[in-house]
C-alpha positions as CSV (number, residue, x, y, z in Angstrom):
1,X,-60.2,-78.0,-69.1
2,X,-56.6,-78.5,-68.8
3,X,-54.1,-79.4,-66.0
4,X,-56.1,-78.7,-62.2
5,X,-54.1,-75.7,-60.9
6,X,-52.6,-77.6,-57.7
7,X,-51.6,-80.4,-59.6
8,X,-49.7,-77.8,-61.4
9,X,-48.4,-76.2,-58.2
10,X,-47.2,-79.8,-57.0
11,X,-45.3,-80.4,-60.0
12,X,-43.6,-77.4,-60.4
13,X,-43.1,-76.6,-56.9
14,X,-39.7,-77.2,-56.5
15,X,-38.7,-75.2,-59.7
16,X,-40.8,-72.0,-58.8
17,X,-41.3,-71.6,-55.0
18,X,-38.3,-70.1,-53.1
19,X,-39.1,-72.8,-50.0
20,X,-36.6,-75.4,-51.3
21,X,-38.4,-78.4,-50.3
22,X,-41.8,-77.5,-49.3
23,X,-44.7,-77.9,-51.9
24,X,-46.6,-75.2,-52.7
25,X,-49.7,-77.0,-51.5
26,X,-47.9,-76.9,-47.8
27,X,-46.1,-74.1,-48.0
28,X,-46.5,-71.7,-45.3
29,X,-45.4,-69.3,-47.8
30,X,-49.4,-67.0,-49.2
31,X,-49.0,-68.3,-52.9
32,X,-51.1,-67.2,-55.6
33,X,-52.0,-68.2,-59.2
34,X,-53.0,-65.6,-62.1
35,X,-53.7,-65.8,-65.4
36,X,-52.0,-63.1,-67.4
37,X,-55.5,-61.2,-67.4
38,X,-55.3,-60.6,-63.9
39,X,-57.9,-63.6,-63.1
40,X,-57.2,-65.7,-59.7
41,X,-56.9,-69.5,-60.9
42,X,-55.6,-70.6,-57.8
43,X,-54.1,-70.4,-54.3
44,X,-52.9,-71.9,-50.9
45,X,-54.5,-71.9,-47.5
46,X,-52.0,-69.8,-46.6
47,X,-53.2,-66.8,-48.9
48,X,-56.9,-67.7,-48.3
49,X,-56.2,-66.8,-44.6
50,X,-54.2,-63.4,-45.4
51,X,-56.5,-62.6,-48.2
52,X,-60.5,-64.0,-46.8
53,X,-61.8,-62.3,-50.4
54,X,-59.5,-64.3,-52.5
55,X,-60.9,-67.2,-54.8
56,X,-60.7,-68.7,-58.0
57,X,-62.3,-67.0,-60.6
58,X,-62.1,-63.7,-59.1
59,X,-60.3,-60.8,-60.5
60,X,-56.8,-59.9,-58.8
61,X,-56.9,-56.3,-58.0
62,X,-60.5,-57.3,-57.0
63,X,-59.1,-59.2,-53.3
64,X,-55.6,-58.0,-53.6
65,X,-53.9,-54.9,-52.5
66,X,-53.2,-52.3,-55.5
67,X,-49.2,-52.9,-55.5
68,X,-49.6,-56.6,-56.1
69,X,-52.1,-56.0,-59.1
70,X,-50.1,-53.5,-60.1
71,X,-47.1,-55.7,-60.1
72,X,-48.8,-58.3,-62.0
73,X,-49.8,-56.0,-64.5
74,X,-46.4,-55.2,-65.2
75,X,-45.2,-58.7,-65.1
76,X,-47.5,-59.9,-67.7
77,X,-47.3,-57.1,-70.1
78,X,-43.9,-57.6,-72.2
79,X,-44.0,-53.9,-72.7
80,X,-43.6,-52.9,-69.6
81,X,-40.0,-53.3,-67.9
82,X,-39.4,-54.8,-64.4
83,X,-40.0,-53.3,-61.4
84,X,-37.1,-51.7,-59.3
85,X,-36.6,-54.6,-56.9
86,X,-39.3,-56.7,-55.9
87,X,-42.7,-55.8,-55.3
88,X,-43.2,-54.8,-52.1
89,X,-46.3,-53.3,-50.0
90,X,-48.7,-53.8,-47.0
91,X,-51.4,-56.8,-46.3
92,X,-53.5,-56.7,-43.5
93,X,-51.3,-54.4,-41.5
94,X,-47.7,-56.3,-42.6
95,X,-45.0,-55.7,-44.9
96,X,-44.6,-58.4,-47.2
97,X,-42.7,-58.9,-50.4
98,X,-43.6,-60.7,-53.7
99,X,-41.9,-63.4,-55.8
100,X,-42.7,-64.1,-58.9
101,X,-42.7,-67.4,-61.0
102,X,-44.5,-68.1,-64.3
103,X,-45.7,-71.3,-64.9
104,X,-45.9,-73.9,-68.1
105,X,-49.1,-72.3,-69.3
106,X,-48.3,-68.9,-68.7
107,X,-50.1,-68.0,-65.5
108,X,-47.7,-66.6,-62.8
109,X,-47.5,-67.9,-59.5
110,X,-46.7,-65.6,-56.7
111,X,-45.0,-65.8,-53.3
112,X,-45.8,-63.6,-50.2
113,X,-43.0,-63.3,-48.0
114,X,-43.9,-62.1,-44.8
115,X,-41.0,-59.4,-44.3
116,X,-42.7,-57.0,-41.1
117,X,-39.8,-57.6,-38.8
118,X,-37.2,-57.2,-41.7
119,X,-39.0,-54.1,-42.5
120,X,-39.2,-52.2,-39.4
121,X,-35.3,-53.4,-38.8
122,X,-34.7,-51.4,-41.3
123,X,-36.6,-48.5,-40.6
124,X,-35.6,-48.6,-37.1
125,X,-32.2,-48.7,-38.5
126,X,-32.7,-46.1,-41.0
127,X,-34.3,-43.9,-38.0
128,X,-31.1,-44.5,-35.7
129,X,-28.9,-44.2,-39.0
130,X,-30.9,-40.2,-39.6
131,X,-30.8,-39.9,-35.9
132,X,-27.0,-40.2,-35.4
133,X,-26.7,-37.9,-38.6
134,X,-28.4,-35.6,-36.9
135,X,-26.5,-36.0,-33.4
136,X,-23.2,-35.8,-35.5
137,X,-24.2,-32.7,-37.0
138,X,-25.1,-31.3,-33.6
139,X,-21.4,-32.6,-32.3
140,X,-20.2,-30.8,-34.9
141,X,-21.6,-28.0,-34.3
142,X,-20.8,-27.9,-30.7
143,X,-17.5,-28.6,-31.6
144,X,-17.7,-25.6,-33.6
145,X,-19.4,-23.4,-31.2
146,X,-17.1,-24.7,-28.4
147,X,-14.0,-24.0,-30.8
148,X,-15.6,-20.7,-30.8
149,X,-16.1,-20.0,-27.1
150,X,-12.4,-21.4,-26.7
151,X,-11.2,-18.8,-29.1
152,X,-13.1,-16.2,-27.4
153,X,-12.1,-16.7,-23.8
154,X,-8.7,-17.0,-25.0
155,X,-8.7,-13.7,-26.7
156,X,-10.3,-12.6,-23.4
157,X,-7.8,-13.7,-21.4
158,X,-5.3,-12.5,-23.2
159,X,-6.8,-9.0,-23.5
160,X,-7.3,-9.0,-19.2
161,X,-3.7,-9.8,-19.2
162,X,-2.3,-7.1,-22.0
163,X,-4.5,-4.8,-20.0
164,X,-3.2,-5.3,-16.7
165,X,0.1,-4.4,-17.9
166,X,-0.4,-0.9,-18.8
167,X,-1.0,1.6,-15.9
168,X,-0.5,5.0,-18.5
169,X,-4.1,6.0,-19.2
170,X,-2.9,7.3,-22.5
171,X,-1.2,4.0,-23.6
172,X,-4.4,2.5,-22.2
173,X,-6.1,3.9,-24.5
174,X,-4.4,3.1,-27.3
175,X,-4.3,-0.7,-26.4
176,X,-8.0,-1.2,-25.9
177,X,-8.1,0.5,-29.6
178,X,-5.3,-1.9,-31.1
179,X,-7.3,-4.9,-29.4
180,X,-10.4,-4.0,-30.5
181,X,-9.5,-3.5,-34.7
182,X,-7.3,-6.5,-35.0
183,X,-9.9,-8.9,-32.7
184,X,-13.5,-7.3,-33.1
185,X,-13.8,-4.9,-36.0
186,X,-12.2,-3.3,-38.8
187,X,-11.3,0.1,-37.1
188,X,-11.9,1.1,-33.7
189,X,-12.0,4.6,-31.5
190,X,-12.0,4.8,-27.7
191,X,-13.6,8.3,-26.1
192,X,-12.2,8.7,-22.6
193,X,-14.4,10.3,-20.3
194,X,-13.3,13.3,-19.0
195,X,-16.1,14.8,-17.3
196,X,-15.5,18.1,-19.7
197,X,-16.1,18.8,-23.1
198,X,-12.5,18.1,-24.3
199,X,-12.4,14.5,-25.1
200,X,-9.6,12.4,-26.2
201,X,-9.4,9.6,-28.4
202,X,-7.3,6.9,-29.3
203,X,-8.0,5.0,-33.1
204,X,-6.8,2.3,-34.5
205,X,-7.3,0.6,-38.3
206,X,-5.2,-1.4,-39.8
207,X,-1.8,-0.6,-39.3
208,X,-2.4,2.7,-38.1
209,X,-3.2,3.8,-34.5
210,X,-2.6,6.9,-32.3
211,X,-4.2,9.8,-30.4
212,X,-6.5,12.9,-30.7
213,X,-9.5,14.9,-29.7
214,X,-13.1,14.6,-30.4
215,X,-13.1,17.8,-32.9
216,X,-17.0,18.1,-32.1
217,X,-20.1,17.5,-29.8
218,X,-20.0,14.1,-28.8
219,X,-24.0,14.7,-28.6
220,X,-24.2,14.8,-32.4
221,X,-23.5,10.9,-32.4
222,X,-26.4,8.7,-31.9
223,X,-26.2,6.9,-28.7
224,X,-22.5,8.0,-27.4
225,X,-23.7,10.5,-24.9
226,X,-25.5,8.6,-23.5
227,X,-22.6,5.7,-23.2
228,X,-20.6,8.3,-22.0
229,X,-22.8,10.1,-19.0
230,X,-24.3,7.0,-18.0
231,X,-24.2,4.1,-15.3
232,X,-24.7,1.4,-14.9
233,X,-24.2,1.3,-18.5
234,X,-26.8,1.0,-21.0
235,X,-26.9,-1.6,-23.8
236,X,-24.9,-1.4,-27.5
237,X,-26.4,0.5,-30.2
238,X,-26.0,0.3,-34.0
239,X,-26.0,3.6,-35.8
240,X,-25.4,4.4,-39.4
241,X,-21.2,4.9,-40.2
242,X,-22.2,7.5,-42.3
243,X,-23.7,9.3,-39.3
244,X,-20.2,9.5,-37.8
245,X,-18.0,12.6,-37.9
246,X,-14.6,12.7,-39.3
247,X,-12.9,12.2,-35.6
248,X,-14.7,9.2,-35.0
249,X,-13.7,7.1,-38.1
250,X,-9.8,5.9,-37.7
251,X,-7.8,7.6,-40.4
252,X,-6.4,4.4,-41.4
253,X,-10.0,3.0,-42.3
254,X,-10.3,1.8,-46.1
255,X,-14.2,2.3,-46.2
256,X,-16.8,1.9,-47.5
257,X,-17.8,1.5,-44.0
258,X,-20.6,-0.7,-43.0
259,X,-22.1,-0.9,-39.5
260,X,-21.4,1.0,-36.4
261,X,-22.0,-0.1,-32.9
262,X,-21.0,2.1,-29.9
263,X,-20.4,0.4,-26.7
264,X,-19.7,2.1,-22.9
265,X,-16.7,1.2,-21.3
266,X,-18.0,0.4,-17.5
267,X,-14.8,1.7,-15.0
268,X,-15.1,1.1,-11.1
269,X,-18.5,3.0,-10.1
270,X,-18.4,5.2,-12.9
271,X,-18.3,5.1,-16.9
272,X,-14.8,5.0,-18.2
273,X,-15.4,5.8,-21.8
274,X,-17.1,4.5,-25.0
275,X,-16.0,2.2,-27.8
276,X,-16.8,2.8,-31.5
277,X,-16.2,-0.4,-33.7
278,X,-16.4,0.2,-37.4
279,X,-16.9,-2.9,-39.8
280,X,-16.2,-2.9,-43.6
281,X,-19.1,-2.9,-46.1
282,X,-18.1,-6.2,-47.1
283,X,-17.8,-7.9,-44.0
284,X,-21.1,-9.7,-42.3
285,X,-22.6,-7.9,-39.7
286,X,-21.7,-7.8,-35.9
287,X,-23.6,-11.0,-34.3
288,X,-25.7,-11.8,-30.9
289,X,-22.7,-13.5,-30.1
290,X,-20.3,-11.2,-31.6
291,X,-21.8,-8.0,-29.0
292,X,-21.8,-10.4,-26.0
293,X,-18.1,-10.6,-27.3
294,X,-17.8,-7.0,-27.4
295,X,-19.5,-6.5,-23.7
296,X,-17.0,-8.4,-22.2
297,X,-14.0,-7.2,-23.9
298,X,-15.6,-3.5,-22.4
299,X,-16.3,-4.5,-19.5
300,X,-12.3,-5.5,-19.1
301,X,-11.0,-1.9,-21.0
302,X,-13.6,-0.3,-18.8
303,X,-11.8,-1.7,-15.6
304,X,-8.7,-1.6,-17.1
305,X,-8.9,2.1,-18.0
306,X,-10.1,3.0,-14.6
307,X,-7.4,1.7,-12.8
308,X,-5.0,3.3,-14.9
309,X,-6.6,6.6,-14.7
310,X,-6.8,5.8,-10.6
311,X,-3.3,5.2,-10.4
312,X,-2.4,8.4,-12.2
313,X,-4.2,10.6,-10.0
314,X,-2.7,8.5,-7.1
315,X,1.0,9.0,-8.5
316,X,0.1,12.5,-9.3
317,X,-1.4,12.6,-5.6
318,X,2.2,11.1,-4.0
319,X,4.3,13.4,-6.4
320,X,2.8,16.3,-4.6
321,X,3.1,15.1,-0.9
322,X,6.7,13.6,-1.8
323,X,7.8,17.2,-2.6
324,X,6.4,18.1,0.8
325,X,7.8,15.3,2.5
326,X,11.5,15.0,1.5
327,X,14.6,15.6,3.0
328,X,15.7,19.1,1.7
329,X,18.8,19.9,0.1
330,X,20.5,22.1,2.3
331,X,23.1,24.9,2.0
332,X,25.6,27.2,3.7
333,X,23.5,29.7,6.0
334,X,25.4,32.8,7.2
335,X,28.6,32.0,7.1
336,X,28.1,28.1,8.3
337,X,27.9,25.3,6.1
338,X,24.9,22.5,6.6
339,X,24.2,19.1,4.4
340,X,22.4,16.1,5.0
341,X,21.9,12.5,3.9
342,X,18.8,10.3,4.0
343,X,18.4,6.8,3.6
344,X,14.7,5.0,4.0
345,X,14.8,1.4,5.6
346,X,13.1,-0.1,2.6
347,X,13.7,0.2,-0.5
348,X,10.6,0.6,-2.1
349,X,9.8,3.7,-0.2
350,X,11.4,7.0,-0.5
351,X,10.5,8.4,2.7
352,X,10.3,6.9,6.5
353,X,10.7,8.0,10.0
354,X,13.7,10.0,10.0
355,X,13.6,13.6,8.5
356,X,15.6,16.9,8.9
357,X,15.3,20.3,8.4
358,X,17.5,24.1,8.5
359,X,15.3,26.7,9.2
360,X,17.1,30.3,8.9
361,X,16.0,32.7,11.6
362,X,14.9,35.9,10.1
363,X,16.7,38.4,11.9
364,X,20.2,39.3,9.8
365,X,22.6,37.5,12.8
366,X,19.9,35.6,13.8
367,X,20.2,31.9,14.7
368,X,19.6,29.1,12.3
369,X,17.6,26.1,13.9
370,X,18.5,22.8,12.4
371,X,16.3,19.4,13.5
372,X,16.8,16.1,13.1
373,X,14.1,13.7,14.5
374,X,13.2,9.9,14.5
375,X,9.2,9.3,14.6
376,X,8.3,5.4,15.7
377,X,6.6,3.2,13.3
378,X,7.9,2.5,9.2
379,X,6.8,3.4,5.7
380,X,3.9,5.9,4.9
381,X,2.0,5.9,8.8
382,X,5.6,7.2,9.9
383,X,5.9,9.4,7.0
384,X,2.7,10.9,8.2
385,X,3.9,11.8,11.3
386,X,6.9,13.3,10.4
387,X,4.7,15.5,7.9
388,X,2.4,16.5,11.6
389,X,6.0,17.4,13.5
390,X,7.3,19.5,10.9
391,X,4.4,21.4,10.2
392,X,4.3,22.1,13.6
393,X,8.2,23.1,14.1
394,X,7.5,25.2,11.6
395,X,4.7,26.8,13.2
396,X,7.0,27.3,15.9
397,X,10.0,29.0,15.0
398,X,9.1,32.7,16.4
399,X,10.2,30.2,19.8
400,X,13.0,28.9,18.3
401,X,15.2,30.6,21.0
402,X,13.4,28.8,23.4
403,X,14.2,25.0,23.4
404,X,12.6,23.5,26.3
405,X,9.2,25.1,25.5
406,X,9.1,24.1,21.5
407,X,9.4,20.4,22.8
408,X,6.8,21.0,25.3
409,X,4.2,22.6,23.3
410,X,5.3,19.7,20.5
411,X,4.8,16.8,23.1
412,X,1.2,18.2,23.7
413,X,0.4,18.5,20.2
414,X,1.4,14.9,19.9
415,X,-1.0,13.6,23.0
416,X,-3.7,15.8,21.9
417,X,-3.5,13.7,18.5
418,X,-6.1,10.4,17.9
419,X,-3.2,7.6,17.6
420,X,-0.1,7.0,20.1
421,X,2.4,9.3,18.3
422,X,5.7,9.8,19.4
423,X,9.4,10.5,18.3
424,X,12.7,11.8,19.7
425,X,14.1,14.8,18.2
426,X,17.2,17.0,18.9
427,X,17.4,20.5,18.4
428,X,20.5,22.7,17.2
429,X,20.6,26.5,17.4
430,X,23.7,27.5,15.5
431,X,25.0,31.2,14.7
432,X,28.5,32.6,13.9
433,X,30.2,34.4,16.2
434,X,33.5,36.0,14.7
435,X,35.7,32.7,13.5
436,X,33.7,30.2,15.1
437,X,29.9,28.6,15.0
438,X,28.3,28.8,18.2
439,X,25.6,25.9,18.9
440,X,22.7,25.2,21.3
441,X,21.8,21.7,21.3
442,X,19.1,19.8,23.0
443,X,18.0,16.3,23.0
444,X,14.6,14.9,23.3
445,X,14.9,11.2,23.9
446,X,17.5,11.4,20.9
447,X,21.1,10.0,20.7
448,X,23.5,13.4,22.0
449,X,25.3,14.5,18.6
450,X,29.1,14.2,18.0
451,X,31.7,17.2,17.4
452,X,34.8,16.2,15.5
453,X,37.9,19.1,16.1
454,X,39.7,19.8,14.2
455,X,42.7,17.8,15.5
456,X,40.8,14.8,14.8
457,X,39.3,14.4,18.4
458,X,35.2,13.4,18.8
459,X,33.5,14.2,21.6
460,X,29.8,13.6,22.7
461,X,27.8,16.7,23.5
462,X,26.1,16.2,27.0
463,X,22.4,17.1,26.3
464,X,19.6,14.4,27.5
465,X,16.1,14.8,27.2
466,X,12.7,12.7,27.4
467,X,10.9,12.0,24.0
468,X,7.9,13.7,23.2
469,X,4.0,12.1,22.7
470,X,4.3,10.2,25.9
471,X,4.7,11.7,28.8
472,X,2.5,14.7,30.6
473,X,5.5,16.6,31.4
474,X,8.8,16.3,29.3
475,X,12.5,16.9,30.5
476,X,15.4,18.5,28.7
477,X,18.8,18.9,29.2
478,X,20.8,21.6,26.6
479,X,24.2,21.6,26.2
480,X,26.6,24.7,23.8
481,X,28.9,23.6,21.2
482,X,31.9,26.1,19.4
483,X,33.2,25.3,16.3
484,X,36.6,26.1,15.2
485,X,37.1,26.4,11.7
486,X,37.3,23.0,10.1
487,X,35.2,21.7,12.7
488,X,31.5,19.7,12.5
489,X,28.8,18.5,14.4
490,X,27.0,15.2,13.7
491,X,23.3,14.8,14.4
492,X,22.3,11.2,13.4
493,X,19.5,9.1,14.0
494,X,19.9,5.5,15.8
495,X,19.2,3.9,12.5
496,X,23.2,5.0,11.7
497,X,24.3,3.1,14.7
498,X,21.9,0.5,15.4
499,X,22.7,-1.0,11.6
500,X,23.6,-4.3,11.9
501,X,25.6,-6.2,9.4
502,X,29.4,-6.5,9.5
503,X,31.3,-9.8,8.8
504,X,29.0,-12.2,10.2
505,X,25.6,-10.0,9.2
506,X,24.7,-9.4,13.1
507,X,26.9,-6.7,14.9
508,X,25.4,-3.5,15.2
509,X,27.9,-0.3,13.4
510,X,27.8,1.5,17.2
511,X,28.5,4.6,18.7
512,X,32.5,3.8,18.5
513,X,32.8,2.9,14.7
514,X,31.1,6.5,14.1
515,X,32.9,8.1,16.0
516,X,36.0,6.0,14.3
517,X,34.7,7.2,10.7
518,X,34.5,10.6,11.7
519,X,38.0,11.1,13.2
520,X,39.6,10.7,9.1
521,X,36.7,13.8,8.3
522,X,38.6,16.3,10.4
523,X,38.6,19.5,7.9
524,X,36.8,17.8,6.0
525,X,33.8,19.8,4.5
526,X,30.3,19.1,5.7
527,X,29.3,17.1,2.5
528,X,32.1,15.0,2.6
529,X,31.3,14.2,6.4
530,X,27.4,13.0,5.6
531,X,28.6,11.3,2.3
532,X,31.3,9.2,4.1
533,X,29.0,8.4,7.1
534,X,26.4,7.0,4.8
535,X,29.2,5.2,2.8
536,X,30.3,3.3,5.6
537,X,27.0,2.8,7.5
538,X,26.2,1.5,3.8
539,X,28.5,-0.9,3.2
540,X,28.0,-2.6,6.8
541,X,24.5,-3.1,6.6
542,X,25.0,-4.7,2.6
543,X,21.7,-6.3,2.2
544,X,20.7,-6.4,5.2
545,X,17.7,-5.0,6.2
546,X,18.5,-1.7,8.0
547,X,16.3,1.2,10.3
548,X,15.7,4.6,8.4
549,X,19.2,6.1,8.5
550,X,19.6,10.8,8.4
551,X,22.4,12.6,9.2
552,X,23.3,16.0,9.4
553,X,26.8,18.0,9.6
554,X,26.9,21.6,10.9
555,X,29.9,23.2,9.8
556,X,32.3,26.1,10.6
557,X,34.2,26.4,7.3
558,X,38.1,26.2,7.6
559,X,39.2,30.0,6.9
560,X,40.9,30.5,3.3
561,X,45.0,30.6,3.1
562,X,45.8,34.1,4.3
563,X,42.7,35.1,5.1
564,X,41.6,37.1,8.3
565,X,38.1,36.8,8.6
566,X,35.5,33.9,6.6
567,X,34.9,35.0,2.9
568,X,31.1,32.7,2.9
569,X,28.3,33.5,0.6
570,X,25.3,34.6,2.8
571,X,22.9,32.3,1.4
572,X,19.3,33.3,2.7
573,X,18.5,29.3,3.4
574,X,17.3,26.4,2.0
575,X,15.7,26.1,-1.1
């Protein structure tokens, strides 16, 4: 019968078993014998435990799992080539691995390495190994995305801060355009609103960008009369480029054009206008993300083109009441000459408190009532108020003559008003008589004007008078002026000689320096007295800050060489 299979095992143990020194016989290694024909011949305790079934005589794949037969198969049949790596399967819910040995006779001896924990290393392994894969795909994707977002609120920010630059609705226009080819589309045209029929548009593609108007019904697009009549705005809409008329593709737009998507441009309350974008036919289609994009960038143009169509109507507005509210220019009036200066306290305002005015009587002969006033508070509440007393000096002059009872019915005007108003004014009545200019003047709370002769003397007119909008009953005190030929009289406001500045920044110009400066403007004409008063007051305030500052010069012009009587232009007023 041939050598007893463990006697075999125990002298060839050391040879075939991977244990190094442990028998087969006590190897806690499962070790099998099979003959080539897949017959069981022998094995351990070890594999009788893992495999209960197992026994000599019986066949292999019989009380073996199917990879280890299979293995075997391939092992014992020269034509078949090795396996890929050892065999390697599952036994009673484990992993293990088999090691083949063949023995003297033929038969081969098999190990069963126990290699579970191994395995599921590995797996676990392999699972964290596709599981970071995964996360760093994520990352990168983030990173992508967050790139993204980082390139999009940059292009945002940069858009709200181009935008807040540009207060022209027309250049406006044109912007949001320009933005919204080179960042968001291939060609882009911006409707304004108007409220009307007649639209204008700015496009831009490419290179090119300007201006026109929408040559047809906005109604015969899909969708933009709707984003241009309605708020709160409705949602994007995609329409067919080829639905678009010729005034709402941008001439500089190399089609074929692909997509469409009109957008409204939300303003403050109301809808500002409406985007077009126009992509190329080669170019992928606008995204989720890509019209969230496009929202926001409208939803800045919207505000930004708001604001500059606000401000236009506001400057337009001011241009208007400016007109109103000036100083006039003023000119030579029946045979006596009149100018005036003005100089607001703050530089960025061009009107204030102090205001003048020449109003011509309208009787030929008649006398000309000149007014120079000082209203209390600064800037535009002041300018106000001097807007209410002029309108109503000017609603006066039938009682011109009649000094004491203009102020009066002024002052009550002023109490009857909703705010504490007041101001001090003083009035001059001036006509020529013969060679000289004859004048009434009266103060109301107002500094008493200054005659220069002609001899170079200056001399304080004695009128007095209380200001009007505080009292019930007002006081006035009137005083009459002649001129001589070549001589003037100064009405000023106290911001001329309450300027401080000087040397050390903190003495006040004062009564005396005035009247100082105007004794070197005797004969001098009355432009060249207002223009050298404001020089000087000027250049001793500097930079300092300084009260509203008016001035007016009434004039008898010096007589011509030779002449008998005044050769004036009778100039019916001022403009």
């Amino acid at each position: 019968m041939g050598t007893p299979p463990w006697d075999l095992l125990r002298t060839r143990a050391r040879t075939a078993g991977p244990t190094g020194g442990r028998t087969a016989c006590g190897s806690r290694l499962p070790a099998l014998v099979v003959s080539p024909s897949g017959t069981l011949t022998g094995l351990n305790a070890a594999a009788a435990r893992l495999l209960p079934a197992a026994a000599p005589g019986a066949r292999l794949d019989a009380v073996a799992p199917a990879w280890l037969a299979a293995a075997h198969r391939r092992l014992a049949d020269p034509r078949d080539g090795p396996g890929a790596g050892p065999p390697r399967g599952a036994v009673a819910g484990r992993s293990f691995e088999a090691r083949p040995a063949r023995t003297g006779d033929g038969r081969i001896l098999w190990w069963l390495s126990d290699d579970t924990a191994r395995r599921r290393a590995v797996e676990a392994l392999e699972r964290a190994e596709a599981e970071l894969e995964r996360s760093e795909t994520a990352l990168e994707r983030a990173r992508a995305d967050l790139g993204d977002q980082r390139e999009r609120t940059a292009f945002l920010a940069r858009t709200s801060e181009a935008l807040a630059t540009v207060l022209n609705a027309e250049r406006c226009t044109e912007l949001i355009a320009r933005l919204a080819a080179d960042h968001l589309a291939d060609g882009a045209v911006v409707i304004a609103a108007t409220g009307g029929r007649d639209h204008r548009v700015a496009h831009a593609a490419g290179r090119d960008a300007g201006h026109g108007r929408a040559d047809g019904d906005p109604r015969q697009v899909p969708g933009l009369s709707e984003a241009l009549s309605g708020f709160p705005p409705g949602p994007s809409r995609r329409v067919d480029s080829a639905a678009l008329p010729c005034w709402a593709v941008p001439p500089g737009f190399a089609g074929p054009a692909g997509e469409a998507l009109i957008t409204p441009l939300p303003g403050h309350g109301l809808c500002s206008g409406a985007l077009i974008l126009l992509r190329s036919a080669d170019r992928a289609p606008l995204t989720e993300d890509d019209e969230v994009l496009v929202r926001l960038f409208a939803a800045r143009a919207g505000a930004a083109l708001a604001a500059a169509r606000a401000y236009a109507e506001q400057a337009a507005v001011s241009a208007t009441l400016m007109r109103e509210m000036l100083p006039p220019r003023l000119r030579p009036v029946r045979g006596v000459d009149f100018a005036g200066g003005y100089r607001a306290g703050r530089r960025t305002e061009r009107v204030g408190g102090d205001f003048y005015d020449v109003h011509p009587g309208n009787a030929a002969g008649g006398e000309t009532l000149a007014v120079l006033g000082d209203v209390c508070g600064k800037g535009l509440e002041a300018a106000v108020l001097t807007g209410k007393i002029r309108t109503t000096l000017q609603a006066l002059l039938p009682m011109a003559g009649d000094h004491a009872r203009v102020l009066r019915l002024l002052n009550g005007v002023l109490l009857d008003g909703p705010d504490t108003s007041f101001a001090t004014l003083v009035l001059a009545s001036v006509v020529r008589r013969g060679r000289r200019a004859h004048l009434r003047l009266t103060s109301a709370g107002h500094p008493p004007p200054l005659v220069v002769r002609a001899d170079g003397t200056v001399q304080e007119t004695r009128t007095r008078g209380t200001l009007v909008g505080v009292l019930d009953e007002i006081e006035t005190e009137s005083a009459e002026v002649e001129l001589a030929p070549g001589e003037t009289c100064l009405l000023f406001s106290d911001g001329i000689t309450e300027a401080r500045g000087g040397p050390l920044g903190g003495a006040m110009f004062g009564v005396e320096r005035l009247a100082a400066a105007l004794r070197a403007c005797a004969g001098m004409p009355a432009e060249a007295v207002v223009e050298h008063v404001q020089m000087l007051a000027a250049q001793w305030v500097g930079e300092h800050p300084h009260d509203d500052m008016a001035v007016v010069a009434v004039t008898s012009p010096p007589l011509a060489s030779g002449a008998c009587a005044p050769q004036r232009p009778q100039d019916g007023g001022v403009p």
